[in-house]
C-alpha positions in Angstrom: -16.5 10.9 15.9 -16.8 7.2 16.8 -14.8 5.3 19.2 -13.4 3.4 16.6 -12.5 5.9 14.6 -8.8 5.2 13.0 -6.5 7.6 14.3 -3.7 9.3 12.0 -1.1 11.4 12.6 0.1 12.6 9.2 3.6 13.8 8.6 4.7 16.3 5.8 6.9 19.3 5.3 4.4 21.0 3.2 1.7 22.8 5.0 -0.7 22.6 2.3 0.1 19.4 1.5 -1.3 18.3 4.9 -4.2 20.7 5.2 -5.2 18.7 1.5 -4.8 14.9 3.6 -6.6 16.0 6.5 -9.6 17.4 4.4 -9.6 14.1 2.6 -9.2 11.8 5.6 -11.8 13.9 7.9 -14.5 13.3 5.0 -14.4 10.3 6.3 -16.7 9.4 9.4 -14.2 6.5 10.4 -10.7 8.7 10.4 -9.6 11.1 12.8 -6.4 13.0 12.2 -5.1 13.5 15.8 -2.0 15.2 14.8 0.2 17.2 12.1 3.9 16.9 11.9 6.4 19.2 9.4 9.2 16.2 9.7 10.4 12.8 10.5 11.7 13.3 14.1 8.1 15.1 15.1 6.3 12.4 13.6 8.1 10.4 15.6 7.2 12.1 18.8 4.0 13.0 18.1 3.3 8.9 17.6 4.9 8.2 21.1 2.7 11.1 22.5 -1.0 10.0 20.7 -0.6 6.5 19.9 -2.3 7.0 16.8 -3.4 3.5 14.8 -1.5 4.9 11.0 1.1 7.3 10.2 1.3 8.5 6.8 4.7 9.8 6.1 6.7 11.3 3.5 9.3 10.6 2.5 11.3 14.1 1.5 11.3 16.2 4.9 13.8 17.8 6.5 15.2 17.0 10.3 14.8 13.3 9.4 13.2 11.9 6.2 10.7 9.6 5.9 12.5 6.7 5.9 14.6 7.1 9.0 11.4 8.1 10.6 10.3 4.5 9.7 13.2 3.1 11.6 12.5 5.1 14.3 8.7 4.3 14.6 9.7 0.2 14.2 11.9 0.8 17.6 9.7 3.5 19.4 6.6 2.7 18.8 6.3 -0.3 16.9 2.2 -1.2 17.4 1.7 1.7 14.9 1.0 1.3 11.7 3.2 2.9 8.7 1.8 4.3 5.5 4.5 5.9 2.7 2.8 8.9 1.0 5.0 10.7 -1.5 5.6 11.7 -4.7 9.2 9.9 -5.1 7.8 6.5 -6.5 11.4 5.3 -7.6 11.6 1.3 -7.2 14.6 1.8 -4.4 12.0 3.8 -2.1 9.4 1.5 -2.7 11.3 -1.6 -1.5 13.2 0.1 1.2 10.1 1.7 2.8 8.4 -2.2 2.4 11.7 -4.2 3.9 11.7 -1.5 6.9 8.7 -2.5 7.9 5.9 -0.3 6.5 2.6 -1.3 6.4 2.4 0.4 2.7 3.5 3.0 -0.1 1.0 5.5 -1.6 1.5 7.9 -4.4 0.7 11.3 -3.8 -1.0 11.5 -7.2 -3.3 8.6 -6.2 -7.2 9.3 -5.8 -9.0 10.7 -2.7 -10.8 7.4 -2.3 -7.7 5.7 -2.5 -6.0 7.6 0.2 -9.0 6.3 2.6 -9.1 2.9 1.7 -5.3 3.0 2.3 -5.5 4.0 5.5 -8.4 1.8 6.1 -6.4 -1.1 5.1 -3.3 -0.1 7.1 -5.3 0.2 10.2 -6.9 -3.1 9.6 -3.7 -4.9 9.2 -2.9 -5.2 5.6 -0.1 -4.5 3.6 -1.0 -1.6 1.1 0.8 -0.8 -2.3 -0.3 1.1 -4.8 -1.1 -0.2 -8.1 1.3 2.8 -9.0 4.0 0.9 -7.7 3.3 -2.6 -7.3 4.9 -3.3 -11.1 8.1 -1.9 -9.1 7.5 -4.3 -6.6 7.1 -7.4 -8.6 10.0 -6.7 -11.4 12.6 -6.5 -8.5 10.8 -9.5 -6.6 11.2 -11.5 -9.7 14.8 -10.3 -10.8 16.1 -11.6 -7.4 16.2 -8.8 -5.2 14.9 -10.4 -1.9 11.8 -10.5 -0.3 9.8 -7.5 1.3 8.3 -7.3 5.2 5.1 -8.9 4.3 5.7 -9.9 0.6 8.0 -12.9 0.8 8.0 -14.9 -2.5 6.1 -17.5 -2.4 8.5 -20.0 -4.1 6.2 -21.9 -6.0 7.4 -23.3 -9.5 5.9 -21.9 -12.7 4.0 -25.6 -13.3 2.8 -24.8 -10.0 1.8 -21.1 -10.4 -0.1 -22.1 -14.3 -2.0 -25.2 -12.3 -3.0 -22.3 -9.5 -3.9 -19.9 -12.1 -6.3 -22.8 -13.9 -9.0 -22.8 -11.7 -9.4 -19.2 -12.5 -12.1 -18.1 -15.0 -11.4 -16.9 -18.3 -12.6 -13.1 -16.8 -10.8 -13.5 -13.6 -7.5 -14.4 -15.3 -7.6 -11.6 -17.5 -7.9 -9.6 -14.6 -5.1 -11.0 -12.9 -2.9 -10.5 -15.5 -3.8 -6.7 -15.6 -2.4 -7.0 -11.9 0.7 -8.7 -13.0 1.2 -4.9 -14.9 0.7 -3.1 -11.8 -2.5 -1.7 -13.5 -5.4 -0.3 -10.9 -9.0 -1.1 -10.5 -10.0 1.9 -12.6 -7.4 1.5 -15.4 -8.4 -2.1 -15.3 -12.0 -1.5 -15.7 -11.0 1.1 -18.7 -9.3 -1.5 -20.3 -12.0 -4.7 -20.0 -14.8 -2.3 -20.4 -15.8 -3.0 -16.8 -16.8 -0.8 -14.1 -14.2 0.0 -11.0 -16.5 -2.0 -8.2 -16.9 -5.2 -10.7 -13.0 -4.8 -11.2 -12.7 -4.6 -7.2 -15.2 -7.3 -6.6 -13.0 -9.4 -9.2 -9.6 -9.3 -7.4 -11.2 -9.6 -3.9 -12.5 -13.4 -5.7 -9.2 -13.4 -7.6 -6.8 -13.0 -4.2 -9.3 -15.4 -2.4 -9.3 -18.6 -5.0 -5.2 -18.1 -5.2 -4.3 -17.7 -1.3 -2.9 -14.4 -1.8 -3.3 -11.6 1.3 -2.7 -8.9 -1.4 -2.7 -7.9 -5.1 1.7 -8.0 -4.8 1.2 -11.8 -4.1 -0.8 -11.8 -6.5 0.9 -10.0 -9.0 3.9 -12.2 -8.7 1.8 -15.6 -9.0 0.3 -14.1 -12.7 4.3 -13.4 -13.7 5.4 -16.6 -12.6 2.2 -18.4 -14.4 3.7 -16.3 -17.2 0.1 -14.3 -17.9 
């Protein structure tokens, strides 16, 4: 294990549930799981005690959920980094965990290559929604429901959000507009008859041309360009 190595405390009632986490994270040579908690208020102390970089948390535990253990992190130890792993991927959970400041919302369902590169991307700094949810996401951002820590609108008109759109390619919109449906890389690919990695390679060009940090921005701009 490196020095950099990105240190995770992972928080879950379910004892198999975390042995199944930690086997995914440790196969990776850049995570370390420092610590193991069974509910919110251990997680809590546990991340005042190790200073890990990510917590993944989730959300049904007894003692204190996931949620309130969100609160508590943001006050306690607020340099650390939140990640939402459950199986609950209602909308209200989705935004909640987002506006209470976590760095992102995983679905227990999602891939074990998804799980690192979650984590990876919540240790780096960026906010992390999974393509499970991000449909969620954007119909409540665009009904009016207020903006998320991290996702604000970006207020731009629909003439605006077509003209930004426009100096996409043909390919590259199409992609974006399978983001706009909250699709993933790999249902994307299935869809354009690509592979995952030329999908991936796409929104990474796809988020840089537009200005958006992440595919929620992003998401949004294709709604609002009406794609």
């Amino acid at each position: 294990m490196t020095a950099k190595a990105i240190r995770v405390v992972i928080a879950d009632d379910e004892p198999l549930i975390r042995a199944g986490i930690r086997m995914i994270l440790t196969s990776a040579s850049d995570i370390e799981v420092v610590a193991e908690a069974a509910n919110g208020r251990e997680a809590v102390e546990l991340a005042r005690g190790h200073a890990p970089d990510v917590v993944l948390l989730d959300i049904q535990m007894p003692v204190m959920d996931g949620l309130s253990a969100l609160d508590e992190l943001r006050r306690a130890a607020p340099e650390v980094r939140t990640l939402i792993l459950t199986t609950f991927g209602e909308k209200e959970n989705v935004l909640r965990a987002l506006r209470q400041g976590g760095a992102g919302f995983l679905l227990k369902d999602s891939a074990p290559g998804e799980l690192i590169g979650a984590v990876r991307a919540t240790a780096n700094g960026d906010a992390y929604l999974s393509p499970g949810a991000t449909r969620h996401v954007v119909d409540q951002l665009a009904a009016g429901h207020g903006p998320v820590r991290g996702e604000a609108r970006h207020g731009i008109s629909p003439a605006e959000a077509r003209a930004r759109v426009a100096g996409l390619s043909e390919r590259e919109r199409g992609v974006l507009a399978l983001l706009g449906e909250g699709l993933s890389n790999a249902d994307a690919g299935r869809r354009l008859h690509m592979s995952e990695a030329t999908v991936k390679t796409y929104v990474s060009r796809i988020l840089a041309k537009l200005g958006c940090e992440n595919r929620v921005q992003a998401a949004l701009l294709a709604r609002d360009a009406g794609l």
